[in-house]
VODOTOR-621009 format. One record per residue: x, y, z of N, C-alpha, C, O in turn; residue number from 0; residue in one letter. Coordinates in steps of 0.001 Angstrom, whole numbers, plus 500000, padded with zeros to 6 digits. Example, Ala and Ser with C-alpha at 12.3 -4.5 7.8 and 13.67 -1.06 7.14 Angstrom:
2
+--------+---------+--------+---------+----------+--------+--------+---------+--------+--------+---------+--------+-----+--------+
| n_east | n_north |   n_up | ca_east | ca_north |  ca_up | c_east | c_north |   c_up | o_east | o_north |   o_up | num | residu |
+--------+---------+--------+---------+----------+--------+--------+---------+--------+--------+---------+--------+-----+--------+
| 513190 |  494310 | 507800 |  512300 |   495500 | 507800 | 513200 |  496700 | 507800 | 514236 |  496681 | 508465 |   0 |      A |
| 512850 |  497750 | 507080 |  513670 |   498940 | 507140 | 512900 |  500030 | 507870 | 513409 |  501138 | 508039 |   1 |      S |
+--------+---------+--------+---------+----------+--------+--------+---------+--------+--------+---------+--------+-----+--------+
***
This chain:
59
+--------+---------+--------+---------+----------+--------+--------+---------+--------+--------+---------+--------+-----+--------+
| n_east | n_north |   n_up | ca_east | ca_north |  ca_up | c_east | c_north |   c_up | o_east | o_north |   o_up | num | residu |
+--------+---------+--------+---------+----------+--------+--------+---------+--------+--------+---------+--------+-----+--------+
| 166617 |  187263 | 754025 |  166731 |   185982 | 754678 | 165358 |  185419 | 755050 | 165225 |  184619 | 755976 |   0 |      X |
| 164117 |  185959 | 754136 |  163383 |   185791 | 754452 | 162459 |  184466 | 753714 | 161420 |  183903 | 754058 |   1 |      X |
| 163413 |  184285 | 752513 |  163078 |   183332 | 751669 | 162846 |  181685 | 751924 | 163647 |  181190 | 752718 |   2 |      X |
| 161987 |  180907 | 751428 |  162198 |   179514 | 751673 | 163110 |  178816 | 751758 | 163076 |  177877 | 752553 |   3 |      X |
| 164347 |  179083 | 750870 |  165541 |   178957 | 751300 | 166376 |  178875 | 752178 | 167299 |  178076 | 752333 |   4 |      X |
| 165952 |  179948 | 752920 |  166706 |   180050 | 754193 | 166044 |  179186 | 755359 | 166615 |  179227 | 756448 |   5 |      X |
| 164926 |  178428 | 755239 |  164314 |   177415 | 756141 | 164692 |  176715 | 756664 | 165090 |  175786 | 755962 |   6 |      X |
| 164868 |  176552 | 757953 |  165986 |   175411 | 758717 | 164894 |  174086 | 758608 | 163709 |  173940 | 758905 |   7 |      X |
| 165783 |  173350 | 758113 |  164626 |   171344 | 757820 | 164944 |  171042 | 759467 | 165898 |  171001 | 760245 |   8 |      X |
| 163201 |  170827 | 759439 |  162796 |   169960 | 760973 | 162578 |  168825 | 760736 | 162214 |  168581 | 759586 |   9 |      X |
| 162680 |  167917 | 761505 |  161601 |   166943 | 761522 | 160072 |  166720 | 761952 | 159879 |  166906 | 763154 |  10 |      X |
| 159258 |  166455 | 761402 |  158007 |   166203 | 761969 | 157498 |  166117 | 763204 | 156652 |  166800 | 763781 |  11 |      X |
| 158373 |  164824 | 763659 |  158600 |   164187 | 765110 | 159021 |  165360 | 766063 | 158390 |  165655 | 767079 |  12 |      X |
| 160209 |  166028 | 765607 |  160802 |   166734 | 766434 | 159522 |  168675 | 766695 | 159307 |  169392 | 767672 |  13 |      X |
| 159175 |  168709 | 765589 |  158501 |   169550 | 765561 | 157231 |  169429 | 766068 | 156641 |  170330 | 766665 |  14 |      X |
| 156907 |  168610 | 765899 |  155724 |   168410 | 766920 | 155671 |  168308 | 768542 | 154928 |  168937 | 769295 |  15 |      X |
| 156766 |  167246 | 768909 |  157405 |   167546 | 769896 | 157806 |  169604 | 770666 | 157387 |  169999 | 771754 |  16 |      X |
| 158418 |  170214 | 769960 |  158186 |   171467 | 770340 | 156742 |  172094 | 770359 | 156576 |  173231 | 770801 |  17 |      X |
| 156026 |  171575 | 770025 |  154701 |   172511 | 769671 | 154328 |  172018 | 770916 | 154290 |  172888 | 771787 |  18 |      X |
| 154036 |  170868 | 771277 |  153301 |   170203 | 772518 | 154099 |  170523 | 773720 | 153343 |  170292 | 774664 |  19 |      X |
| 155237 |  170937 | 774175 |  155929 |   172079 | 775033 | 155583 |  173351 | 775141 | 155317 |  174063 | 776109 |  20 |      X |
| 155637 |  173573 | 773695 |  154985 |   175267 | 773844 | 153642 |  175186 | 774119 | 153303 |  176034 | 774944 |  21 |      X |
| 152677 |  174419 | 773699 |  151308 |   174146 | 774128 | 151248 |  173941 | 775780 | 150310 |  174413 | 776422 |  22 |      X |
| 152168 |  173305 | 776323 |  152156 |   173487 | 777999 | 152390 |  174096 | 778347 | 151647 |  174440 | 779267 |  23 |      X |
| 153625 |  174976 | 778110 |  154186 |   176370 | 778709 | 152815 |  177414 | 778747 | 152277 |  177667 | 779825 |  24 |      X |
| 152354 |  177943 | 777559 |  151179 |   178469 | 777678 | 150130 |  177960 | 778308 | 149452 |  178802 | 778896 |  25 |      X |
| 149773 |  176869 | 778380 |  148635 |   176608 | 779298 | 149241 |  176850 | 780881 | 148617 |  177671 | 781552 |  26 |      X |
| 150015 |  176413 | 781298 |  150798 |   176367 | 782626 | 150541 |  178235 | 783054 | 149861 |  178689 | 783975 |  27 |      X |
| 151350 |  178993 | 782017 |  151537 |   180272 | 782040 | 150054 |  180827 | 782148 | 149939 |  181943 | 782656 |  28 |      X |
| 148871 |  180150 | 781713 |  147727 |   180985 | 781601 | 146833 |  180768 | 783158 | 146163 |  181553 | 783829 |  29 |      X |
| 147125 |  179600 | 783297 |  146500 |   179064 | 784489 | 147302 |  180117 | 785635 | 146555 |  180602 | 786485 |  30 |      X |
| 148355 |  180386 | 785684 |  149043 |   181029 | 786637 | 148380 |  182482 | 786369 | 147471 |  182883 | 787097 |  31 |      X |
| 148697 |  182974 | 785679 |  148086 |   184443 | 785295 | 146446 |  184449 | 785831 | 146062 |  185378 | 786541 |  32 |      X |
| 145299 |  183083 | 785343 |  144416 |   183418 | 785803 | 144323 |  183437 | 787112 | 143704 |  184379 | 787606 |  33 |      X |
| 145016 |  182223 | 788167 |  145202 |   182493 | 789507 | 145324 |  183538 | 790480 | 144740 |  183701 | 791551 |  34 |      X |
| 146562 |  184494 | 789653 |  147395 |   185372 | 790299 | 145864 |  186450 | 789896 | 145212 |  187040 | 790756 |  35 |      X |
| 145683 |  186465 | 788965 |  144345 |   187554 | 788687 | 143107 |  187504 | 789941 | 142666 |  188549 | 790420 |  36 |      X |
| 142630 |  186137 | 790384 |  141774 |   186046 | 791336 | 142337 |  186157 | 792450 | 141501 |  186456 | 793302 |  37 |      X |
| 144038 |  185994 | 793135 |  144559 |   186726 | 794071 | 144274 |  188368 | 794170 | 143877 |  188952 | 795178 |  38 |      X |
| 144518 |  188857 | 793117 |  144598 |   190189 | 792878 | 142909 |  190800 | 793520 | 142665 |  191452 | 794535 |  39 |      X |
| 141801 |  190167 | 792246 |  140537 |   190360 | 792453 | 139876 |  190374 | 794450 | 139145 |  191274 | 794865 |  40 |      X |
| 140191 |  189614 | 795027 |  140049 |   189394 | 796302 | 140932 |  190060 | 796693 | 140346 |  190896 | 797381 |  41 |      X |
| 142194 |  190324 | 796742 |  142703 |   191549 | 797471 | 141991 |  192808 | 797369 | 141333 |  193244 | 798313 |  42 |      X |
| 142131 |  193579 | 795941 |  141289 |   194170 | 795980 | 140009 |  194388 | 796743 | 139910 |  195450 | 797357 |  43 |      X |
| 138819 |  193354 | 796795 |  137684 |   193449 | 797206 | 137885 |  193552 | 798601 | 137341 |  194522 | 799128 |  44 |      X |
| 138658 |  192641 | 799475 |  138806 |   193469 | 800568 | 139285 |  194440 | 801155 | 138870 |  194852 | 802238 |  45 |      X |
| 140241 |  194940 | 800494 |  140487 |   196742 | 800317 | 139437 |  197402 | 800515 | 139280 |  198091 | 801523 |  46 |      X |
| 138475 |  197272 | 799481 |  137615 |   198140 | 799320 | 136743 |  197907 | 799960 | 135933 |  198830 | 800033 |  47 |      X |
| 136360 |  196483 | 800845 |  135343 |   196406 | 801789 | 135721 |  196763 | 803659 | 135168 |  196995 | 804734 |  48 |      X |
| 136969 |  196601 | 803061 |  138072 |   197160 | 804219 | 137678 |  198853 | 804627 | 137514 |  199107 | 805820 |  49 |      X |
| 137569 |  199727 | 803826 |  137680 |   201319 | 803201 | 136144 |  201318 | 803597 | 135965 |  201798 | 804717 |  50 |      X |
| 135266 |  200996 | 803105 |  133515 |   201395 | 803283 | 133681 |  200903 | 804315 | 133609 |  201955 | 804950 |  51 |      X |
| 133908 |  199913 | 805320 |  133487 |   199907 | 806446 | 134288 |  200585 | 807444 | 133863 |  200412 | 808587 |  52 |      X |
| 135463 |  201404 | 807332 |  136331 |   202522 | 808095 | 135358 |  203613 | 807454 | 134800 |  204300 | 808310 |  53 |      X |
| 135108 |  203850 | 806436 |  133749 |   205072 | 805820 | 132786 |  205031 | 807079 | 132581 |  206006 | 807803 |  54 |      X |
| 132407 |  204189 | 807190 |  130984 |   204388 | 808020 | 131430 |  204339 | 809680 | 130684 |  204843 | 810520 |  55 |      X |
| 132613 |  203735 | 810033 |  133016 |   203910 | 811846 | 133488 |  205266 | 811793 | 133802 |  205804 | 812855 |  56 |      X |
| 133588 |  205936 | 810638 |  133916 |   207311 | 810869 | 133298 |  208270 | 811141 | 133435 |  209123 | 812018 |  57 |      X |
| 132240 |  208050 | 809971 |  130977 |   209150 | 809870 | 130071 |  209133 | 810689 | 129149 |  209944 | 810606 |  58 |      X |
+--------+---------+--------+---------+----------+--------+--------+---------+--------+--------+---------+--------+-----+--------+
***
């Protein structure tokens, strides 16, 4: 079923139309991912600046 044959006919219009959806979904989706990544990054960092400075009120 892998043949040209079996090709479902789009339209141009309409197909382009899907591409420029999926082109937002991914951008939308990437922007979020990079966000949630610099949430992450700053949590992190104050963890760990959190941790060295209980390191040193200890020692």
């Amino acid at each position: 079923m892998k043949g040209p044959e079996y090709a479902l006919l789009v339209e141009r219009e309409a197909l382009a139309a899907h591409y420029k959806e999926v082109e937002a979904f991914q951008t939308a989706r990437a922007k979020s991912a990079r966000r949630l990544s610099k949430v992450l990054v700053a949590t992190a960092t104050v963890a760990v600046l959190g941790n060295i400075a209980q390191a040193f009120t200890i020692a």
